[in-house]
N, C-alpha and C positions, 0 to 999 in steps of 0.2 A: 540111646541111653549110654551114658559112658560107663568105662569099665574099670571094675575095682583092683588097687592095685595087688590085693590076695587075693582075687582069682586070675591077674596075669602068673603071682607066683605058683599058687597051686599049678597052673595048667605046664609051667614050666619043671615044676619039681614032678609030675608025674608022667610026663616024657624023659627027663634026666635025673632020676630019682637019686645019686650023689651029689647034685646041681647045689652050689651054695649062692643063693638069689636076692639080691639085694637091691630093691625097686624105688624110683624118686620120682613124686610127681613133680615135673616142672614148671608148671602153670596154674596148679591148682584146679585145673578145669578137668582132670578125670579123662583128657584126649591126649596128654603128650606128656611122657615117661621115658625116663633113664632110665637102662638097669645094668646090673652087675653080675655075672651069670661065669661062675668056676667051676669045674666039672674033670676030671681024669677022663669022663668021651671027650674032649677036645681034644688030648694029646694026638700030634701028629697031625690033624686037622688044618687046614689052609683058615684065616680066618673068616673068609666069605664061606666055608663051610661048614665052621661052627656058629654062624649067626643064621644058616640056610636050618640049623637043628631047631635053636630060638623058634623061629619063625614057624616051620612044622609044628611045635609043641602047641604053638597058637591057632591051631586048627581053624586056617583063614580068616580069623578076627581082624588082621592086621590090615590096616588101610579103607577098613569098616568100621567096626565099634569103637577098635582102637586106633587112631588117629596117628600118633607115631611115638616111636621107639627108638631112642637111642640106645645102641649098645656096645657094651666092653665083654667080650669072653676072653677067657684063657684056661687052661689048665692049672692044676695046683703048682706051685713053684717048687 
């Protein structure tokens, strides 16, 4: 069953609860998602280590339910 793109964000905003999350589906098929993910815990972060945060937030879904994930993080500017 694929997965809805507000409960990718919920599961995101409630690991990075300043996290400003901004989810696209790219296929329509509910398996493969863009998102957008700003956060002040990024600062200082390498960026394989703010998408290693993403990814924890998805409590193993990833490469399961959810199919794939592109992502852009940063911190606020």
């Amino acid at each position: 069953m694929p997965m809805d793109s507000n409960e990718i964000e919920t599961l995101i905003k409630e690991a990075i609860p300043d996290a400003q999350v901004e989810i696209r589906d790219l296929a329509g098929d509910g398996d493969h998602y863009a998102a957008t993910v700003v956060s002040e815990a990024f600062r200082g972060k390498t960026r394989v280590q703010q998408h290693q945060m993403v990814y924890a937030a998805l409590k193993g879904r990833m490469g399961g339910v959810l199919h794939a994930l592109a992502l852009q993080t940063s911190a606020p500017q």
